[in-house]
N, C-alpha and C positions, 0 to 999 in steps of 0.2 A: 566762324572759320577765319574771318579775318585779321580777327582779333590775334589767333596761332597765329597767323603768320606773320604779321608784324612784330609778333615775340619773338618769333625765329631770327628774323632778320636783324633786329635789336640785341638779340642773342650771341648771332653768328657775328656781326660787329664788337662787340666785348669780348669774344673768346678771341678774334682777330687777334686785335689791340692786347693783350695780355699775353699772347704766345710774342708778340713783336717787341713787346717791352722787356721780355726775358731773354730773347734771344742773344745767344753767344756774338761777341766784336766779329764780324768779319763771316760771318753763317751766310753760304749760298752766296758768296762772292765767286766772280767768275766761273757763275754757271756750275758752282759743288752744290755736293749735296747741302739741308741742315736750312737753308733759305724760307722765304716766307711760300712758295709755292708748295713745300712738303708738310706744311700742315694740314693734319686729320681733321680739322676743323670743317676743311674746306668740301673734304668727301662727307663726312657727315651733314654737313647744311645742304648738298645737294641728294644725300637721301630722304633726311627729311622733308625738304619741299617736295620732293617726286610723291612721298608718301600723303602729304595734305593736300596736295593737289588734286589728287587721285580722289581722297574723300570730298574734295568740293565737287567733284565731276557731275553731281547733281544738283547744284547750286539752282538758284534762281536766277533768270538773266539780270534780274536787281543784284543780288549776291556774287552773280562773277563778273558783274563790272565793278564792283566794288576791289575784289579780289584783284582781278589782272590790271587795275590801274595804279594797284598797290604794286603790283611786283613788277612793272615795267617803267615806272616812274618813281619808285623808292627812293625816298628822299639818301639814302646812304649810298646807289649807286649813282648820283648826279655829279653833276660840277665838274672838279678839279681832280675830285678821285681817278686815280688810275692804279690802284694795286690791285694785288690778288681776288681781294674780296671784290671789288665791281668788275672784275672779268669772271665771278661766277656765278654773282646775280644776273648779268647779263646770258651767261649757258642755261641758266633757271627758266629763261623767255623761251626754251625751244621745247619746256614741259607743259607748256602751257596752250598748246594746239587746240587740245581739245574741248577745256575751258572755254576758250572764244567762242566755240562753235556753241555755244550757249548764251552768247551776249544775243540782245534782241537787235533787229535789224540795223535799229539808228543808235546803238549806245556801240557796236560794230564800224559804222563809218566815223563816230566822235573820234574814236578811239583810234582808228585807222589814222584820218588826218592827224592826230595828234601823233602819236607812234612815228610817222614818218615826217613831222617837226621836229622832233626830240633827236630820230636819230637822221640826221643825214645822209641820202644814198652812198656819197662817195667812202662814208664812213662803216658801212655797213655788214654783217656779221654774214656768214649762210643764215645762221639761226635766226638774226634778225629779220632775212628775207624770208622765211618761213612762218613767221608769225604776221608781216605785211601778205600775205600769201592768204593766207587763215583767216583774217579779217577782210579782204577783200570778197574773199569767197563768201562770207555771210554776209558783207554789205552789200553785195551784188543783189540780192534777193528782195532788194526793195522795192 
């Protein structure tokens, strides 16, 4: 399963970049339509994880740490990005509740401490708080 996903993600970054390379001079300037936010891209990438997400919901706690440190650490939403596409890999983190609740106790607090390295409180999403939310609740159970 993770293997999908990371083709997804690898995916949905090439269709990005291809819809942005063609895009018309001056598309979705001052907030019109035609911009990089009105790409279908971006609602299909978030169906489809909702949908592989769902299938891993049986994962091994081996298999969905494997998973959610893929999707919450993805190398394409790090760094310096700040477009479209890592503001929807980052809405992807709040499909992933469930998921956690199947990490094993301590691969839950790795993950936690780490998660809230990566993102900073002051920088923090709802959704983000909701997935610190989720792993606390399963590290708690140590």
């Amino acid at each position: 399963m993770l293997e999908k996903i990371q083709a997804r993600y690898e995916r949905y970054a090439e269709e990005f970049q291809l819809l942005e390379q063609n895009r018309r001079a001056g598309a979705g300037a001052f907030g019109l339509s035609g911009g990089p936010r009105d790409y279908p891209c971006h609602e299909q990438f978030a169906k489809d994880m909702e949908r592989l997400l769902k299938e891993a919901s049986n994962a091994s706690p081996e298999e969905a740490s494997g998973i959610l440190d893929y999707v919450w650490f993805a190398p394409q939403a790090r760094g310096a990005r700040q477009d479209s596409v890592y503001w929807m890999q980052i809405a992807v983190h709040g499909m992933t509740e469930e998921l956690a609740g199947r990490l094993s106790i301590s691969d839950a607090y790795r993950l936690l401490e780490r998660y809230e390295a990566a993102y900073p409180r002051h920088n923090r999403l709802p959704v983000q708080k909701k997935v610190i939310a989720a792993l606390k609740k399963r590290a708690k159970n140590r």
